[in-house]
TORKOLKE-644596 format. One line per field, with one value per residue (C-alpha): residue number from 1; x, y, z. Coordinates in nm, 3 decimals, always signed. Layout:
marnu: (NUM, ...);
px: (X, ...);
py: (Y, ...);
pz: (Z, ...);
//
This chain:
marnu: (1, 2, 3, 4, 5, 6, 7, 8, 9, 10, 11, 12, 13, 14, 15, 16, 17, 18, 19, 20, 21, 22, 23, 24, 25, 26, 27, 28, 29, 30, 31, 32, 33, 34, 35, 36, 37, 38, 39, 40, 41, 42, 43, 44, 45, 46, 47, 48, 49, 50, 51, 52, 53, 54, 55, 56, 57, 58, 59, 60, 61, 62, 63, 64, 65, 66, 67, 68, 69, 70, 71, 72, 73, 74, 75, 76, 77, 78, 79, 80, 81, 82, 83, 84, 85, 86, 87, 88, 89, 90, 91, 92, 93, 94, 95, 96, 97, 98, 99, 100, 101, 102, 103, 104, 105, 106, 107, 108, 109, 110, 111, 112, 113, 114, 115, 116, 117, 118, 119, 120, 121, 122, 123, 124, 125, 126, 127, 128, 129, 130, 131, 132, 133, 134, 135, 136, 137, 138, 139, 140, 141, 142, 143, 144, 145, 146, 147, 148, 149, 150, 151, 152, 153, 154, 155, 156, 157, 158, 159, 160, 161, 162, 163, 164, 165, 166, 167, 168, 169, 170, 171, 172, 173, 174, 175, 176, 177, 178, 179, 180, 181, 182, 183, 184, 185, 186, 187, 188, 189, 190, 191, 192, 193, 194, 195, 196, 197, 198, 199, 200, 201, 202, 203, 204, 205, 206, 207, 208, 209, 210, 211, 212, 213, 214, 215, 216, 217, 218, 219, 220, 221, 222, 223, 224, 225, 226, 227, 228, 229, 230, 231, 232, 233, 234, 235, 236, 237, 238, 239, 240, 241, 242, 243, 244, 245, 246, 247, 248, 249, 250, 251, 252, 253, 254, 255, 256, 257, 258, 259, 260, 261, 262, 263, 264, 265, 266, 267, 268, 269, 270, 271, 272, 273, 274, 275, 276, 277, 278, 279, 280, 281, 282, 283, 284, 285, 286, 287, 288, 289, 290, 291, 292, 293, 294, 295, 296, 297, 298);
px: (+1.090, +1.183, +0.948, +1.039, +0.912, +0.616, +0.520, +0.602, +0.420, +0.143, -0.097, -0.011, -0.112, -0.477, -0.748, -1.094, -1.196, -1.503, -1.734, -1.868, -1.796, -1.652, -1.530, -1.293, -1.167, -0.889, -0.765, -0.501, -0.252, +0.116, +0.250, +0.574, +0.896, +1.234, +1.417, +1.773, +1.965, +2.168, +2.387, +2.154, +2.229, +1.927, +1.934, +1.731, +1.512, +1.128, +0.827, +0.469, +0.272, -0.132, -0.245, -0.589, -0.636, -0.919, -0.952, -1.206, -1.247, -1.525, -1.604, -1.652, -1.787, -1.760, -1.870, -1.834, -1.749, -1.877, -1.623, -1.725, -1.399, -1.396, -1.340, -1.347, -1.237, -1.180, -1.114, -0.907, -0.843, -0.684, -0.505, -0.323, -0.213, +0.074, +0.126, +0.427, +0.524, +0.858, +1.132, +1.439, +1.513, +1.606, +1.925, +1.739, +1.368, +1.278, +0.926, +0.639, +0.341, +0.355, +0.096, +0.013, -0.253, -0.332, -0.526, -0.480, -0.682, -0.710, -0.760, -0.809, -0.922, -0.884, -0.634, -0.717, -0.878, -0.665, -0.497, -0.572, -0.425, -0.409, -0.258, -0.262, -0.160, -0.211, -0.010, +0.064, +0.136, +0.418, +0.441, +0.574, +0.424, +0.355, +0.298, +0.554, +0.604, +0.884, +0.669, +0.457, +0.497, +0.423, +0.325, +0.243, +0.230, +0.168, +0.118, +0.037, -0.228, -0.304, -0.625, -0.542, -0.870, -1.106, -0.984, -0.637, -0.421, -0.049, +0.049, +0.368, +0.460, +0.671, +0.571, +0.728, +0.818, +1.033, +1.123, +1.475, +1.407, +1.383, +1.126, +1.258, +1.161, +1.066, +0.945, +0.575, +0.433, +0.041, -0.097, -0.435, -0.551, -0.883, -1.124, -1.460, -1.677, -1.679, -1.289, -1.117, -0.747, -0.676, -0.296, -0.302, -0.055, -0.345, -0.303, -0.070, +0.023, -0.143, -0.184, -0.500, -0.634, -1.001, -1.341, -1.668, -1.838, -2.173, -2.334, -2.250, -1.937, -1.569, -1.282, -0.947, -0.597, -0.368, -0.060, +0.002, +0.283, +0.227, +0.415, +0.394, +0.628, +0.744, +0.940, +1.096, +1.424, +1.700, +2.057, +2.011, +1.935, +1.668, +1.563, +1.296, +1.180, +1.025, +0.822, +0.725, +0.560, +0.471, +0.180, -0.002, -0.290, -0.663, -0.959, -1.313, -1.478, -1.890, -2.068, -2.426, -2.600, -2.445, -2.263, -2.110, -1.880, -1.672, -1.336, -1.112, -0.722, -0.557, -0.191, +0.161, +0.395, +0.675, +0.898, +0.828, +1.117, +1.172, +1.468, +1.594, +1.771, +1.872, +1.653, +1.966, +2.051, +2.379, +2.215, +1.911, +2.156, +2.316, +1.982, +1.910, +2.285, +2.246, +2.255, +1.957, +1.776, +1.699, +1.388, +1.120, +1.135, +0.791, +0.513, +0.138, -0.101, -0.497, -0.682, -1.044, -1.190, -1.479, -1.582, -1.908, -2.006, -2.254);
py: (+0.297, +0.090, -0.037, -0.374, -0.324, -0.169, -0.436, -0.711, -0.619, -0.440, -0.741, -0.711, -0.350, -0.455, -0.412, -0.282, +0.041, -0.089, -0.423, -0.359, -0.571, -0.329, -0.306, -0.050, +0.038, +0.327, +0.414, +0.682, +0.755, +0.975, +1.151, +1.129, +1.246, +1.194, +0.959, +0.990, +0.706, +0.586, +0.867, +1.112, +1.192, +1.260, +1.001, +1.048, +0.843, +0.935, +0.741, +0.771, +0.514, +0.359, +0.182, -0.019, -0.152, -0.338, -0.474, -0.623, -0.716, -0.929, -1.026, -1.388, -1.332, -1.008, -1.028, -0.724, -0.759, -0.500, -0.278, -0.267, -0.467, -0.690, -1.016, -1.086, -1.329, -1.137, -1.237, -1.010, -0.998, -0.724, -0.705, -0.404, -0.338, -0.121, -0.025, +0.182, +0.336, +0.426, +0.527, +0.499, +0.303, -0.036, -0.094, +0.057, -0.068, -0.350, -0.444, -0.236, -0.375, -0.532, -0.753, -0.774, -1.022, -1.100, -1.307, -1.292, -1.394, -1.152, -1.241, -0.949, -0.954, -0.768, -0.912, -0.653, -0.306, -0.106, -0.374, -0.603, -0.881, -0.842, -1.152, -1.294, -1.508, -1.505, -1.499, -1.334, -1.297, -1.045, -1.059, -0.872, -1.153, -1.578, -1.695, -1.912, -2.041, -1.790, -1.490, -1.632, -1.485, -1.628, -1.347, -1.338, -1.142, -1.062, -0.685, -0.560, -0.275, +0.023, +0.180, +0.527, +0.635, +0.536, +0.762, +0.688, +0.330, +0.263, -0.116, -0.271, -0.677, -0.902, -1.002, -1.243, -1.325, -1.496, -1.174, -1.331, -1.698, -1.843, -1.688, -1.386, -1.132, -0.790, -0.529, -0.436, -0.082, -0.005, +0.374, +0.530, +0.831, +1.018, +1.296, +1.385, +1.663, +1.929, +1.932, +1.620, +1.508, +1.187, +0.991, +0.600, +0.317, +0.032, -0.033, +0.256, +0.557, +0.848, +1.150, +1.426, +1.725, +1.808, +1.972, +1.856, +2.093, +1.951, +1.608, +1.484, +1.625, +1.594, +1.823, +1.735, +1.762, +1.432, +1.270, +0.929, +0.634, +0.342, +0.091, -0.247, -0.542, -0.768, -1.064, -1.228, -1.381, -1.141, -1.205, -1.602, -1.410, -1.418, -1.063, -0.807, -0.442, -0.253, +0.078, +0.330, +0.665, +0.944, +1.163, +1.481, +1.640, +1.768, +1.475, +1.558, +1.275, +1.252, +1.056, +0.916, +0.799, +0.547, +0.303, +0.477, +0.760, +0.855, +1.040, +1.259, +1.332, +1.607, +1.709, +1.581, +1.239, +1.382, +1.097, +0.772, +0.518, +0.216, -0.006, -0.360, -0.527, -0.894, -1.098, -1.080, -0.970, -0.819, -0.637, -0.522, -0.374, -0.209, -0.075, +0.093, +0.222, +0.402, +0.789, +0.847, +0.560, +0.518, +0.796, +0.981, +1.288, +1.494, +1.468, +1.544, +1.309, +1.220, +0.922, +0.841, +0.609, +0.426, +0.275, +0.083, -0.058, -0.357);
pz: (+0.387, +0.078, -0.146, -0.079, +0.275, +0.228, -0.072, +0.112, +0.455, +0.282, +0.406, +0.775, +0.784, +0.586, +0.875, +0.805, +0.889, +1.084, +1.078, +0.726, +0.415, +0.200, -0.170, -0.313, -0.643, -0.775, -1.113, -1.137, -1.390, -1.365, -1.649, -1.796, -1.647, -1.685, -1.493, -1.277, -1.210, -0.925, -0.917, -0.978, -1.286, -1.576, -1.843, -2.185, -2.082, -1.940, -1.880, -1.728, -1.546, -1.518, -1.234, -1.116, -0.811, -0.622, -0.246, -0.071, +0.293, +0.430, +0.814, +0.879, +1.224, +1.443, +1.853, +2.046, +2.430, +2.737, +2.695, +2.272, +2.124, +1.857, +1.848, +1.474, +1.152, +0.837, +0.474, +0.289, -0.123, -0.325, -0.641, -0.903, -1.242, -1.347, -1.685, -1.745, -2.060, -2.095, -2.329, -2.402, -2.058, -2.220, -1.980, -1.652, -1.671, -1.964, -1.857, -1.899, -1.661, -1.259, -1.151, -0.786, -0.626, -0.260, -0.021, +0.342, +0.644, +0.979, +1.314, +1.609, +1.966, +2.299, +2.547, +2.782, +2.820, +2.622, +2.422, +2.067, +1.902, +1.536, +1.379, +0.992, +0.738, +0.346, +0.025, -0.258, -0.635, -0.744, -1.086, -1.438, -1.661, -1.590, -1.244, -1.069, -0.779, -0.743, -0.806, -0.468, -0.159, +0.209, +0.489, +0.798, +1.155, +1.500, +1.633, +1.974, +1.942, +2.204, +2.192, +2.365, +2.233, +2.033, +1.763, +1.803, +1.806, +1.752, +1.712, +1.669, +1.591, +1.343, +1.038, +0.836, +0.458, +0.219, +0.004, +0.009, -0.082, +0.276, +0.580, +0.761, +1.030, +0.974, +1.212, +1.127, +1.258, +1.289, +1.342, +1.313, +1.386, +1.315, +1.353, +1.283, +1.240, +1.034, +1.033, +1.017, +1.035, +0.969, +0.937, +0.917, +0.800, +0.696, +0.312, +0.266, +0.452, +0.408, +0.590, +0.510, +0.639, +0.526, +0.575, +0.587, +0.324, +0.362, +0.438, +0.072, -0.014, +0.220, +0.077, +0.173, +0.105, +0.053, +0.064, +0.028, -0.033, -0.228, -0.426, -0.644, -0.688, -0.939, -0.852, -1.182, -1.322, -1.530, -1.624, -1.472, -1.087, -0.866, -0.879, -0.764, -0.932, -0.692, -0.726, -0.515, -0.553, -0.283, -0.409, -0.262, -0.390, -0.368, -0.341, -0.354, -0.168, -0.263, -0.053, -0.210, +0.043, +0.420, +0.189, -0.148, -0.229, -0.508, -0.482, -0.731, -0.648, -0.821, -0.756, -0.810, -0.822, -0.569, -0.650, -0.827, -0.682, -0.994, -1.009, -0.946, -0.713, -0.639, -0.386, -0.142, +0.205, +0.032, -0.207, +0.043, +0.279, -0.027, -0.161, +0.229, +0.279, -0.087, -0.070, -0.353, -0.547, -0.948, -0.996, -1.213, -1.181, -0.986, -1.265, -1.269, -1.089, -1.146, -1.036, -0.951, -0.666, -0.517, -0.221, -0.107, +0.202, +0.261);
//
C-alpha cells in the first residue's frame, strides 16, 4: 500500500480498543542510511529520521445491547512530528520536518448479530511548515464489520478524501485479530498495521516480537504544483511492554527500519497511477530502529 493511502485513510481505521478513554504517546528515532532513488540506484546522499506522536480517543456515550454490542459516539485526536536530517539530498528531499494533526468523530453500532456499522467523519492537517487551507484534508467513511468471534473481525467500506483536490472514493479495509493468555498473537489494521507474536512473562511484563507500517504526510506547494511528500517506513523488532498497574504500561522497540519509502509526487490521478505502476520507489536504505511508548487508560 502507498503511503498516500495509508496517510490519507489512517482516520477511518482509528477505533478504540475497548470503552476506555485512552491516551497514547511514542517517540522513536531511525538512524541514518543511504538513500536509492527511483531507479534504484545509491545516491551520496543519507539521512536519519525523529518522530513523536500522540492520540487520544474519548467515548461520548457507550450502551451495550443483550447480545453485548456497542452502540457508541467517540471523539478521536492525534497528531506527529517528523524531523529528518538529511544530507546531501537537496534535489530529492528539501524539507527536513512533516507535521501531521487530526480530529475525527466515530460512530459504531450493531445492525445485526454478527454485524457493526462503523462510520466517521473528521479532518486533518498535513503539513511541512504554515497551515493552509491546502494542507487540510476532509475524510470520511462507511465499513461493514463481521464479528466471527469476539477475538476476531474483518470490515470492509469506502472512505472518502480530497487527496487530489476534489472528494474521491477509496476502498477502506478493517482487520483485528487477538489472543490472550500466556501466548498471544495479535495482527490488526486500526492506526497502523502491525502484526506481533508474544508471551506473557508474568503479570507485569508482555514480551513480544513486532512489525509494523506507518507513514506521515506533507501536503505543500514546489515548482508552482500542487504536490504531496509522502513517507512510509516498515519496522520489526523486540518491545518489552511493562504494565504498572489496570491502566498504564510502558513499551521499548528494538530492531530495524526495513525500508523507509520518501519522495514526492503531484496531487494527480496521472501521477498516482504512475507512483502505483512504478517497479521500486525513492528509499533509505534498512537502518537501526529504537523508540519508546506509553499508554494509559481512564
Amino acid at each position: 500500500m502507498k503511503c498516500i493511502l495509508l496517510s490519507a485513510v489512517v482516520l477511518i481505521l482509528l477505533l478504540p480498543e475497548d470503552a476506555y478513554a485512552q491516551v497514547t504517546v511514542r517517540t522513536g528515532y531511525i538512524s541514518s542510511s543511504r538513500y536509492k532513488n527511483e531507479e534504484n540506484q545509491e545516491t551520496d546522499g543519507k539521512g536519519d529520521m525523529r518522530f513523536v506522536e500522540g492520540n487520544v480517543n474519548i467515548p461520548v456515550s457507550q450502551k451495550m445491547n443483550e447480545r453485548s454490542q456497542p452502540t457508541s459516539w467517540m471523539l478521536s485526536a492525534g497528531g506527529s512530528y517528523t524531523a529528518m536530517n538529511n544530507k546531501n539530498l537537496q534535489s530529492y528531499i528539501d524539507i527536513d520536518q512533516i507535521i501531521n494533526l487530526q480530529l475525527s468523530v466515530i460512530h459504531i453500532r450493531p445492525i445485526s448479530k454478527k454485524w457493526l456499522l462503523l462510520m466517521t467523519v473528521g479532518a486533518g492537517v498535513y503539513t511541512a511548515s504554515d497551515v493552509r487551507l491546502k494542507n487540510v484534508l476532509g475524510q470520511g467513511g462507511v465499513i461493514f464489520i463481521r464479528q466471527f468471534k469476539p477475538n476476531l473481525s474483518l470490515g470492509a467500506g469506502l472512505a472518502v478524501n480530497n487527496t487530489f483536490g476534489y472528494p474521491m472514493v477509496f476502498p477502506a479495509i478493517y482487520f483485528d485479530w487477538t489472543t490472550e493468555g500466556r501466548y498471544q498473537i495479535k495482527v490488526s489494521m486500526l492506526n497502523a498495521m502491525e502484526v506481533s507474536v508474544g508471551m506473557r512473562m508474568n503479570k507485569f511484563l508482555n514480551l513480544r516480537l513486532l512489525a509494523e507500517m506507518n507513514g506521515s504526510l506533507a501536503l505543500l506547494e514546489k515548482e508552482g504544483k500542487d504536490t504531496m511528500f509522502s513517507q512510509q517506513f516498515i519496522i520489526a523488532g523486540l518491545q518489552p511492554e511493562l504494565s504498572i498497574g489496570n491502566s498504564f504500561s510502558v513499551t521499548a522497540t528494538a530492531g530495524v527500519s526495513c525500508s523507509r519509502i520518501a519522495y514526492y509526487t503531484t496531487r494527480t490521478l496521472k501521477a498516482f497511477f504512475a507512483d502505483m505502476s512504478r517497479e521500486t520507489d525513492p528509499y533509505f536504505k534498512p537502518a537501526m530502529y529504537v523508540s519508546v511508548g506509553m499508554k494509559y487508560k481512564f
